[in-house]
C-alpha positions, 0 to 999 in steps of 0.5 A, a space after each residue: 587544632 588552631 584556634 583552640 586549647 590543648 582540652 579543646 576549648 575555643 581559645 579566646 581570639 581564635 587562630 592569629 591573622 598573620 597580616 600587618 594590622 590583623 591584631 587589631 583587625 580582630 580586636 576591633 572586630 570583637 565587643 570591647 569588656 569594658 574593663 579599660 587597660 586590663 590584661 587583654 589589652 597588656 598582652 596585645 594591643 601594646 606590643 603591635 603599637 610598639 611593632 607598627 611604630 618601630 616598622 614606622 608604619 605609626 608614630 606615638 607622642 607623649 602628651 600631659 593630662 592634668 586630669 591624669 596621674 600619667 602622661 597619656 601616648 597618642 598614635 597617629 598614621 605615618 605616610 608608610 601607614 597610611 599606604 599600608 591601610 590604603 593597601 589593606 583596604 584595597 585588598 579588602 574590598 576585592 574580596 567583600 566583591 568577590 563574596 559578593 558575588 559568590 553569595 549572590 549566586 547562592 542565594 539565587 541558586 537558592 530561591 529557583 
């Protein structure tokens, strides 16, 4: 079953949102741990950053902190990017309107 371990168990995350962004989408969705650079973000925060920056959908910058042991690497938006997010919100509120509309019938149906 999709979204879970071979004993059946919810598998942290859930099944993968296959979209250009989903990762984020779904990490964003959850609370952070508090845990910083841990594992988690190791595992999949990193290699999307690297996959978005190749796809030239982000482009990354080194930049100095002196009050770091390491220089630290900022993201911004490309041109690319900021279509694909212009995109992805679009489609985003089609279907928010189109839930809408579905649950509003419901609940109408509902208090009848």
């Amino acid at each position: 079953m999709e979204g879970t371990t071979e004993k059946g168990r919810r598998r942290a995350g859930g099944p993968r949102d296959a979209r250009p962004g989903g990762e984020l989408r779904a990490r964003a969705a959850r609370p952070a741990s508090g845990h910083g650079h841990g594992r988690a973000l190791d595992g999949s925060i990193y290699p999307l950053l690297n996959r978005l920056q190749k796809e030239g959908k982000i482009r990354g910058r080194w930049v100095e902190d002196p009050e770091a042991t390491h220089p630290r690497k900022y993201y911004a938006l490309t041109a690319a990017g900021r279509a694909l997010l212009s995109e992805m919100l679009a489609e985003w509120a089609q279907f928010e309107s189109g839930m809408r509309q579905i649950l509003g019938e419901e609940v109408g149906r509902e208090q009848e």
